[in-house]
C-alpha positions as CSV (number, residue, x, y, z in Angstrom):
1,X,-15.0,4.4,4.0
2,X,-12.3,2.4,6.1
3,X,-8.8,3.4,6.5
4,X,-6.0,1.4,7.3
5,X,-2.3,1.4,7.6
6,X,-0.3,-1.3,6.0
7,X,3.8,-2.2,6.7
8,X,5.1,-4.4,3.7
9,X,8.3,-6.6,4.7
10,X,10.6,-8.5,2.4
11,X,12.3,-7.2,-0.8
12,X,10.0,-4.4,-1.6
13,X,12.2,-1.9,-2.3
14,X,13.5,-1.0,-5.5
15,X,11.5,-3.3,-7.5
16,X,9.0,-0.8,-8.4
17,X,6.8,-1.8,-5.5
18,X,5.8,2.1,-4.7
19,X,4.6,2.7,-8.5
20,X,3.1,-0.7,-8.7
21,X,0.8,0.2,-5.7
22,X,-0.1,3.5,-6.8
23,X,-1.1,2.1,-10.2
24,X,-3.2,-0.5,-8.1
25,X,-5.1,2.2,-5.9
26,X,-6.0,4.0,-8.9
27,X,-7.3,1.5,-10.7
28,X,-9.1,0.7,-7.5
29,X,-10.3,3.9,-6.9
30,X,-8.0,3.6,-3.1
31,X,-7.0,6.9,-2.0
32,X,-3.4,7.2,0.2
33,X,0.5,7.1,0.2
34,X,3.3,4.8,0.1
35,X,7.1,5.4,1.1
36,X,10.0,3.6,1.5
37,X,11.4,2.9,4.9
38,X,14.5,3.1,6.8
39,X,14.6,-0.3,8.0
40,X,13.6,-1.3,4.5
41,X,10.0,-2.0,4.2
42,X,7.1,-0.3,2.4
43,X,4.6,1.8,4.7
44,X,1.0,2.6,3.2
45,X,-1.7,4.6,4.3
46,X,-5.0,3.3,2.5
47,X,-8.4,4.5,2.3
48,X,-11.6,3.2,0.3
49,X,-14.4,0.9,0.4
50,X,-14.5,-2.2,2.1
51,X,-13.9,-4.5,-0.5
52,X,-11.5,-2.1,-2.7
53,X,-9.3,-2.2,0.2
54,X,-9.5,-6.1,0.6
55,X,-8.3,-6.3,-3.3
56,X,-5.4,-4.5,-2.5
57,X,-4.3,-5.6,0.7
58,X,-4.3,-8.9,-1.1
59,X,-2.0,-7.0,-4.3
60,X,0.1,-6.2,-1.4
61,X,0.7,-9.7,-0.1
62,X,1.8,-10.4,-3.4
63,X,3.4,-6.9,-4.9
64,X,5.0,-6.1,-8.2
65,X,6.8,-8.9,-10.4
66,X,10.3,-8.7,-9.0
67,X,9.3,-8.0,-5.2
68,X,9.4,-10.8,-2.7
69,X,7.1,-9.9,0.6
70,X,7.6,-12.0,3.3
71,X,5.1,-9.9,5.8
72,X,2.2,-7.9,5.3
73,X,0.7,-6.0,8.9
74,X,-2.5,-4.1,8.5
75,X,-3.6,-1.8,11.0
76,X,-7.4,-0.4,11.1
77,X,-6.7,3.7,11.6
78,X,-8.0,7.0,11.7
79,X,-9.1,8.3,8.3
80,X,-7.5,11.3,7.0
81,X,-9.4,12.2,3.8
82,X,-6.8,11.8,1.2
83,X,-7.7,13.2,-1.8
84,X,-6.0,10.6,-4.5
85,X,-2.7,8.3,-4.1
86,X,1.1,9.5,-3.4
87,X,4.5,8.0,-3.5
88,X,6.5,9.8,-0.7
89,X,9.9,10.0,-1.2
């Protein structure tokens, strides 16, 4: 199990970028959140197996139809045992 912590830059909000993600850790079996940020970017928490987590850090570098991410950063953190995926609000 590795954990990481993800910060999503460009126009990733309101273009369904949250939801998209969710959908993609589910179907990837990634446990975490996502939430909008002040200063406009996406923060995710992410946990799963190795090569889960590499298929969507790449979905992230790409996002949702209508999103345009200039940035992704991807931290390495402490695990924290999530039990499924969440949008925060």
């Amino acid at each position: 199990m590795k954990s990481v912590s993800i910060t999503v830059t460009g126009k990733v909000q309101g273009v369904f970028f949250r939801a998209s993600a969710k959908d993609t850790a589910d179907r990837l079996s990634v446990k975490g959140s996502a939430q909008n940020m002040p200063d406009g970017s996406v923060y995710i928490e992410a946990e799963g197996d190795e090569e889960n987590l590499k298929q969507f850090i790449g979905w992230c570098q790409q996002g949702p139809p209508r999103a345009s991410v200039s940035n992704v950063n991807v931290v390495e953190a402490e695990p924290k045992s999530f039990q499924r995926f969440d949008i925060k609000r």
